[in-house]
Each structure stands twice: as C-alpha cells, then as structure tokens.
Backbone bond lengths (Angstrom), bond angles and torsions (degrees), N, CA, C in turn:
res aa  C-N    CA-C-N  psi(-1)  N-CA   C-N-CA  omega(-1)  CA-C   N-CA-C  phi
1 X - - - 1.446 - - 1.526 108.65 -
2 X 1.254 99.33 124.95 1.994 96.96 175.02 1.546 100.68 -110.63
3 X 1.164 112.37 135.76 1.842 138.82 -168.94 1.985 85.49 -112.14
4 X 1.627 100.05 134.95 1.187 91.23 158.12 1.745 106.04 -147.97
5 X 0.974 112.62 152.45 1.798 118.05 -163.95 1.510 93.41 -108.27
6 X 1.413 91.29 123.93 2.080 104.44 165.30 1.503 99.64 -82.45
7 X 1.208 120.81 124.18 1.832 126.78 171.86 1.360 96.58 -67.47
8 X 1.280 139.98 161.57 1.519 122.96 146.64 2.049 77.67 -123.02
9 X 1.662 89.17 139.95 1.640 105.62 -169.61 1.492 107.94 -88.60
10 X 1.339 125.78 -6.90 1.374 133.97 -169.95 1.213 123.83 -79.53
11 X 1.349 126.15 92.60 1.367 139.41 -171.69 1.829 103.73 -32.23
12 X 1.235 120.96 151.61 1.362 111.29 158.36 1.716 104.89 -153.69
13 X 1.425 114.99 169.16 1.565 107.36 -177.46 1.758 85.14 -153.27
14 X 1.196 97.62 145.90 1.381 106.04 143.99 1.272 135.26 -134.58
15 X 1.610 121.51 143.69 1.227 121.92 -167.78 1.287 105.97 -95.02
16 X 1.562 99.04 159.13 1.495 109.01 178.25 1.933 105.25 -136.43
17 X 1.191 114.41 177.96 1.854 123.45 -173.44 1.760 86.15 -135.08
18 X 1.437 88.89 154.70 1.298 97.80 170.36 1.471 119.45 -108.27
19 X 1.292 117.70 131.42 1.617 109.91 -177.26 1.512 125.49 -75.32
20 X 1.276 104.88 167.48 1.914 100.98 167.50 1.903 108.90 -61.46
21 X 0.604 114.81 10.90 1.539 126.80 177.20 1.190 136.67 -117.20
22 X 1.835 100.98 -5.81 1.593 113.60 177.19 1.428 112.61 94.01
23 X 1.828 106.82 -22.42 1.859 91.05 -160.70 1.685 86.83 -97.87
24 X 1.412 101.02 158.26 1.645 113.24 169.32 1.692 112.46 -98.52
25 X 1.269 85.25 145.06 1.840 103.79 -170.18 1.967 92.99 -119.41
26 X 1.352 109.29 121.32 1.428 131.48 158.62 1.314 113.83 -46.68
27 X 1.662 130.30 108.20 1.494 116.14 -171.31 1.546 98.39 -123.60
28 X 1.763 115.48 -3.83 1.353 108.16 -163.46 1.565 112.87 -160.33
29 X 1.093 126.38 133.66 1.397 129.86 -168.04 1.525 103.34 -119.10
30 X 1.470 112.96 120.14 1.719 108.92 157.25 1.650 111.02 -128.04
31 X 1.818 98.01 139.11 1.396 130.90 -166.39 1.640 111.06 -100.45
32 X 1.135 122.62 134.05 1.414 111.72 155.11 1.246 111.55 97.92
33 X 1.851 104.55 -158.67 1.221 101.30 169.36 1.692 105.60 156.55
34 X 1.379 133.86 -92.31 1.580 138.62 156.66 1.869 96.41 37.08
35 X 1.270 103.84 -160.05 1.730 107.25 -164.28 1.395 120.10 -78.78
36 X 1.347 107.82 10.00 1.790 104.50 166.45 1.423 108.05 -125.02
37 X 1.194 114.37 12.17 1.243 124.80 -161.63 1.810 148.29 39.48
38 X 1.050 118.83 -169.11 1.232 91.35 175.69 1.828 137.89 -70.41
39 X 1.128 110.56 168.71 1.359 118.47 -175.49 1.734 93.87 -108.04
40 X 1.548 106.24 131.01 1.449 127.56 -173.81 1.658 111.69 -122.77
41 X 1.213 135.89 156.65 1.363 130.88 -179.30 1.520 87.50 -165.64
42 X 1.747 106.22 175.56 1.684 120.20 -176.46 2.050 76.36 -115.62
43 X 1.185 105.48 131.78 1.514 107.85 149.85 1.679 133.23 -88.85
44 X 1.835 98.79 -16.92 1.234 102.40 168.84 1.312 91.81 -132.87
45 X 1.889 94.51 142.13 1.209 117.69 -175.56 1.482 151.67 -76.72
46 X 2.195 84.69 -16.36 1.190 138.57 144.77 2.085 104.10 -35.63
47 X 0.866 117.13 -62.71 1.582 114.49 -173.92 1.322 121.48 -67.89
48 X 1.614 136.38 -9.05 1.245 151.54 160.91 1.354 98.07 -60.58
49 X 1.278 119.09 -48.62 0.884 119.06 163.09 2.225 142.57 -49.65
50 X 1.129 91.50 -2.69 1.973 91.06 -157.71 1.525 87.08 -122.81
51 X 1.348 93.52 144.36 1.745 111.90 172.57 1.468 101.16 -33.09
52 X 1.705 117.52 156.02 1.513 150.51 169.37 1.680 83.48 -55.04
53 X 1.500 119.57 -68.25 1.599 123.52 -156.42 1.772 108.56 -62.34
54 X 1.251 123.45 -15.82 1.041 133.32 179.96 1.830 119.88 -47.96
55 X 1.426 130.69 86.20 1.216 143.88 -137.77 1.908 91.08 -85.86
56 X 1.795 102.80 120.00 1.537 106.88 152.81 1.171 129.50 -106.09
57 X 1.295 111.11 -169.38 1.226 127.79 -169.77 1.512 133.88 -146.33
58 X 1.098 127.52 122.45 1.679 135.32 -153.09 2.154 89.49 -88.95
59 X 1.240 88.10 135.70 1.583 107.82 -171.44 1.353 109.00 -86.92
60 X 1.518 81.99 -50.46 1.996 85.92 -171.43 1.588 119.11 -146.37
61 X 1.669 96.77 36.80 1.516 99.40 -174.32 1.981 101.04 -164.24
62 X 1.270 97.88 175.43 1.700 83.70 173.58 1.628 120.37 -72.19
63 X 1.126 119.99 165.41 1.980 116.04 165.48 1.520 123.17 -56.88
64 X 1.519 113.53 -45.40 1.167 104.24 146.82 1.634 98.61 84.32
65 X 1.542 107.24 21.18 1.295 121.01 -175.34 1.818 116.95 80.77
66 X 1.251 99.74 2.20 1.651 107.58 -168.96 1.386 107.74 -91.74
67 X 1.234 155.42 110.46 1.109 142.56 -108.12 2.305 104.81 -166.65
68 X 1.525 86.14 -59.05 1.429 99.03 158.49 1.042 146.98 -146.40
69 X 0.939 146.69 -171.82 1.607 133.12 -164.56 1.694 96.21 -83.92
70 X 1.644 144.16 0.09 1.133 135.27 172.72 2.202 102.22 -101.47
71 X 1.312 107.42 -6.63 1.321 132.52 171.30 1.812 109.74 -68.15
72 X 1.709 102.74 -41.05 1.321 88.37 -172.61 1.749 94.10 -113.08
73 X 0.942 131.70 -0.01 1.571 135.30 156.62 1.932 111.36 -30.44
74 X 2.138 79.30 -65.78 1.388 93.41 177.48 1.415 134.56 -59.53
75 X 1.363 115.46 -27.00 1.145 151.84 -179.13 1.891 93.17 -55.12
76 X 1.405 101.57 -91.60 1.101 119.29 -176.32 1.757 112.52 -52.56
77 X 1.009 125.02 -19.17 1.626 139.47 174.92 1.640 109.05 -70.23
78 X 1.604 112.10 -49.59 1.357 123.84 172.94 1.065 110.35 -84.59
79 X 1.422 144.60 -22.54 1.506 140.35 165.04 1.775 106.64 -57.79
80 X 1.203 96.65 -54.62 1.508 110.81 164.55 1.468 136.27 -23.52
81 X 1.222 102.51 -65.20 1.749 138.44 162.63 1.989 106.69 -58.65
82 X 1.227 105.59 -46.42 1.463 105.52 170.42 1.540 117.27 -45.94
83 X 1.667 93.24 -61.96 1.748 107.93 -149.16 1.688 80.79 -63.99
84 X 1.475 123.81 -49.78 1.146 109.81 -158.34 1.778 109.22 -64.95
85 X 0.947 128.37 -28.13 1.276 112.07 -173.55 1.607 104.52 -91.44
86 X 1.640 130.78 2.52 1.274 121.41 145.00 1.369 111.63 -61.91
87 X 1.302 125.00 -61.16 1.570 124.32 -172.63 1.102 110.38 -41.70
88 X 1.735 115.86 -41.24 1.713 111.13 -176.38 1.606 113.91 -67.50
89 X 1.254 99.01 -32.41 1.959 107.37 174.37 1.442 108.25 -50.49
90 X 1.735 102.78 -55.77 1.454 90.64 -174.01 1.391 117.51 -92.52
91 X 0.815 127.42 21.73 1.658 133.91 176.09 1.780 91.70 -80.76
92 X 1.353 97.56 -54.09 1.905 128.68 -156.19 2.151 76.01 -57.12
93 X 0.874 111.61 -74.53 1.295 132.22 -140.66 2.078 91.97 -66.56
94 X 1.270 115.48 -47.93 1.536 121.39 173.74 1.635 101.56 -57.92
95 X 1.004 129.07 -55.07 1.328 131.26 -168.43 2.039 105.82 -79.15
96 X 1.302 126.89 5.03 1.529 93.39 157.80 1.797 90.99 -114.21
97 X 1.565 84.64 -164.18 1.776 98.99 -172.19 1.878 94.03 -93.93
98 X 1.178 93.25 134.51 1.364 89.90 147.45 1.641 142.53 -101.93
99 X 1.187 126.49 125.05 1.247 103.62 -175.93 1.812 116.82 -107.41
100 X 1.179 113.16 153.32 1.471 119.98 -166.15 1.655 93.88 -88.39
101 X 1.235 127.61 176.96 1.480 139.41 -165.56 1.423 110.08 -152.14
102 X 1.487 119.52 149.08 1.565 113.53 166.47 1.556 80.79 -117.44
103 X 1.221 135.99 112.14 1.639 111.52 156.59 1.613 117.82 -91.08
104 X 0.924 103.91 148.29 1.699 115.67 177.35 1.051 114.16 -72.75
105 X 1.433 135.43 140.66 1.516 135.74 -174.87 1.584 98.54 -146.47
106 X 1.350 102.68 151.65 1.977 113.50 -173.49 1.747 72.98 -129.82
107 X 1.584 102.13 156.77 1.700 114.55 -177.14 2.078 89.58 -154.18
108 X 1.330 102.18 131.68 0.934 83.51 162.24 2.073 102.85 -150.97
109 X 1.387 107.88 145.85 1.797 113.50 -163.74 2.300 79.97 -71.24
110 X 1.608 76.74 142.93 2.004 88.07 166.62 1.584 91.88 -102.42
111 X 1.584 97.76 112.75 1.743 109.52 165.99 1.452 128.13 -108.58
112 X 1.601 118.43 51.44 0.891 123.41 -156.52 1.894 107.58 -129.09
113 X 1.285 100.47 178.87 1.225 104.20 -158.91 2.338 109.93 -69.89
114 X 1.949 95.37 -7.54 1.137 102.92 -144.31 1.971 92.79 -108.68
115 X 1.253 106.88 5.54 1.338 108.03 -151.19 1.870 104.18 -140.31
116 X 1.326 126.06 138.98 1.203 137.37 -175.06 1.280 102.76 -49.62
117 X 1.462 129.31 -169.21 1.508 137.73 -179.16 1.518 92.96 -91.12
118 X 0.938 137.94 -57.63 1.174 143.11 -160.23 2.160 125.12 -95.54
119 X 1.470 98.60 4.26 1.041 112.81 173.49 1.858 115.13 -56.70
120 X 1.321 118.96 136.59 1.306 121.54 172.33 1.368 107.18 -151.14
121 X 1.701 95.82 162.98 1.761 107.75 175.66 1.349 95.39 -122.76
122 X 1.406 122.09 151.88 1.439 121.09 -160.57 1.954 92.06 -151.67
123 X 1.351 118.53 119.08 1.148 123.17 178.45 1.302 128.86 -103.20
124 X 1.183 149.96 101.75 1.595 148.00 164.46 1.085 120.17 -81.18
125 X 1.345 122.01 124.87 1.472 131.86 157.67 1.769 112.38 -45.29
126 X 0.631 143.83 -175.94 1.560 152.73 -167.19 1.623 72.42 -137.52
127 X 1.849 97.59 146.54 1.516 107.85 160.09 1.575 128.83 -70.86
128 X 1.139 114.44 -17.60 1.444 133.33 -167.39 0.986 104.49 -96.59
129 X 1.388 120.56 -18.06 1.778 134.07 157.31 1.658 102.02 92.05
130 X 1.421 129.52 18.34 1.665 133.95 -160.44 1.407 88.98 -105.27
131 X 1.367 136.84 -4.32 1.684 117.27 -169.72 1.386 96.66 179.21
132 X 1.734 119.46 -150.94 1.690 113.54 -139.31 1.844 78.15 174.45
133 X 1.575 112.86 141.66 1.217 134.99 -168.89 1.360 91.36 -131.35
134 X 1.253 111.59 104.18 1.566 128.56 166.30 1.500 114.07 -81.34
135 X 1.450 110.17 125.44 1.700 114.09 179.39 1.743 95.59 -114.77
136 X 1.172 97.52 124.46 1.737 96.64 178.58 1.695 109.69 -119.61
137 X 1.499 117.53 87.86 1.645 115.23 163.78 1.760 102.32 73.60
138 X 1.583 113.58 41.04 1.439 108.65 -175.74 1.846 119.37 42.05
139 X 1.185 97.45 33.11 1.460 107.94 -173.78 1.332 122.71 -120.17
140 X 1.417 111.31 -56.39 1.537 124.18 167.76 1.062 111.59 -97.10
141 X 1.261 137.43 170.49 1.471 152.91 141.18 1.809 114.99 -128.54
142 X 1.142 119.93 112.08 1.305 131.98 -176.46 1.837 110.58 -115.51
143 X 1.526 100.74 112.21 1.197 90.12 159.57 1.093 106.22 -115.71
144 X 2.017 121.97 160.25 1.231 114.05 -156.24 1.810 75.17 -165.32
145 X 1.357 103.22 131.80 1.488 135.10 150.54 1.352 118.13 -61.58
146 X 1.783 121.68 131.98 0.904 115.92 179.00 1.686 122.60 -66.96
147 X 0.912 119.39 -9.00 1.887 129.40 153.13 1.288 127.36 -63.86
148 X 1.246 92.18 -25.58 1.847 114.06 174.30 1.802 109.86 -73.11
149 X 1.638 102.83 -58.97 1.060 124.44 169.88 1.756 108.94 -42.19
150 X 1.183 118.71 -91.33 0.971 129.57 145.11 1.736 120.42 20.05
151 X 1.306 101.49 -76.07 1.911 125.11 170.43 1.576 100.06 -58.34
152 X 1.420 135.13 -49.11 1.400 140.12 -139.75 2.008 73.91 -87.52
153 X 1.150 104.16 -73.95 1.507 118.50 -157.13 2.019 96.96 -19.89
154 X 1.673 96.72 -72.30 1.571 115.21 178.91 1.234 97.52 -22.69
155 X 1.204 110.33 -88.68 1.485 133.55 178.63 1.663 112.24 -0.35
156 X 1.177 78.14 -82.97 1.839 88.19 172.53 1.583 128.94 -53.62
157 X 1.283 105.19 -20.19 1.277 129.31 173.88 1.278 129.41 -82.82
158 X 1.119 95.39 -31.86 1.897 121.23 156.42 1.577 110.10 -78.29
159 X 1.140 127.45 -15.02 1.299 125.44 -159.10 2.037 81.06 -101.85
160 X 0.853 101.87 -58.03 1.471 129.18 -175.84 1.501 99.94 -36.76
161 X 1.435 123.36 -67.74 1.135 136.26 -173.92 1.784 114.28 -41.43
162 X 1.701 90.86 -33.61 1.357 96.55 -170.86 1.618 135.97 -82.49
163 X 1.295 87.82 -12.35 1.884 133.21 -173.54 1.155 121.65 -115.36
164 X 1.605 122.06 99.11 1.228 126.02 -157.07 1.578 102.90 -69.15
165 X 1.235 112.92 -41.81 1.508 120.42 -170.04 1.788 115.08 -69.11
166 X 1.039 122.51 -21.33 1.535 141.64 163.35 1.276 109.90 -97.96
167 X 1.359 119.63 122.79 1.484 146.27 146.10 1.659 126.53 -143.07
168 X 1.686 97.27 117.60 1.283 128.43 -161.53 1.886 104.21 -63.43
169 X 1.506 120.26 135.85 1.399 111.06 -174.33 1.519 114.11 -95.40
C-alpha cells in the first residue's frame, strides 16, 4: 500500500485573548502569505468589539508582528485596500478591448570576428507600428521610437560625414 500526504504550504496562525479567568478564547485566524500577502479575518465577533490596545496571542504559530487586536484591525484594513484595488484592475481590465498582435521580427546570428558564437540581434516592430524592440545577445534590450531612430540614423551620419574611412549605408 503506498499512503501519500498533500502538504498544503500556507502558513496559518491563530490568535487568541486571554480571559479574566486565565483561559484563551480564539478571536482571529491568519492564512497565507506570497505577494499579496496574507488573508486575516476576526473568528469571534466578540473581538470587533475590544480596544486597539487589547494584547494577543499566536496559538500555534509565531505573531508575525501581530501583537494586538488594533494589529489585526490593520491587518485586515490593508488586506481590504488590496482586494479593492484588484477588483478595480479587473473591472479596468474587463471593460477595454483587447487586441491580439502578429508582430514581425527580422533575427539575424553576428558571425564575425568581434562577436561570441552565439551572439544575435533580434528586431520587433512595436504593435502600434511607431518603433522596434531591439534584443542584442540576451544582453540589451532597446526600445526605440521611430523619431528616435530617425535622430540616431542623422547622428551617425554626421559622425560619418566627418570620417573619411566610415560611411553609414
């Protein structure tokens, strides 16, 4: 027989208060954690109730900076402020059009005396068709406006003008 155990990797703690009686009562659970961080709630409803200064306590995990019942207020206040400005993203994001793209790309290997075996320049059109995303040898990335382009070309051309042995094609 093979037994196999699902981990679930998600940190969790729960807090507890201490009573006039010594025993502790569970008022708050926190989940999670990764780049939006964790998700916090009161499990008893009783603690919405009790002063900000009101001192907790982690049951079965560290504090984790959570300290008092005005500790996980905040907690839950900034979780708050998150979700809502996801919802506004995706509200933002459902409501325009999206459009899909083929962009055109030229690639060509540098086989020269000055450049690795594996060196390349790799060109993209911009979708909007105004410029071109230069990839140079997994090294650079250049994006550049065709006004930009434009400026560089002169440039060189002026440089060119000045140098008999260089002329730009």
């Amino acid at each position: 027989m093979i037994c196999l155990t699902i981990k679930n990797n998600k940190m969790s703690t729960t807090f507890a208060v201490i009573l006039k009686d010594g025993e502790s009562r569970d008022i708050a659970r926190r989940v999670g954690g990764g780049v939006l961080g964790a998700e916090m709630w009161f499990t008893d409803m009783i603690a919405e109730l009790l002063p900000d200064a009101t001192e907790v306590y982690p049951t079965d995990n560290t504090a984790q900076d959570i300290h008092t019942i005005g500790d996980i207020r905040a907690h839950i206040e900034k979780q708050q402020k998150v979700e809502e400005g996801l919802d506004a993203a995706e509200e933002w994001i459902n409501t325009k059009d999206i459009e899909m793209s083929s962009r055109q790309t030229a690639f060509v290997r540098l086989k020269d005396a000055w450049h690795n075996p594996h060196d390349y320049v790799e060109v993209t059109d911009w979708t909007n068709g105004e410029g071109w995303d230069i990839a140079i040898s997994d090294k650079k990335i250049i994006s550049l406006h065709f006004t930009e382009f434009e400026a560089i070309k002169a440039l060189i051309e002026h440089l060119g003008n000045q140098y008999e042995c260089y002329t730009p094609k």
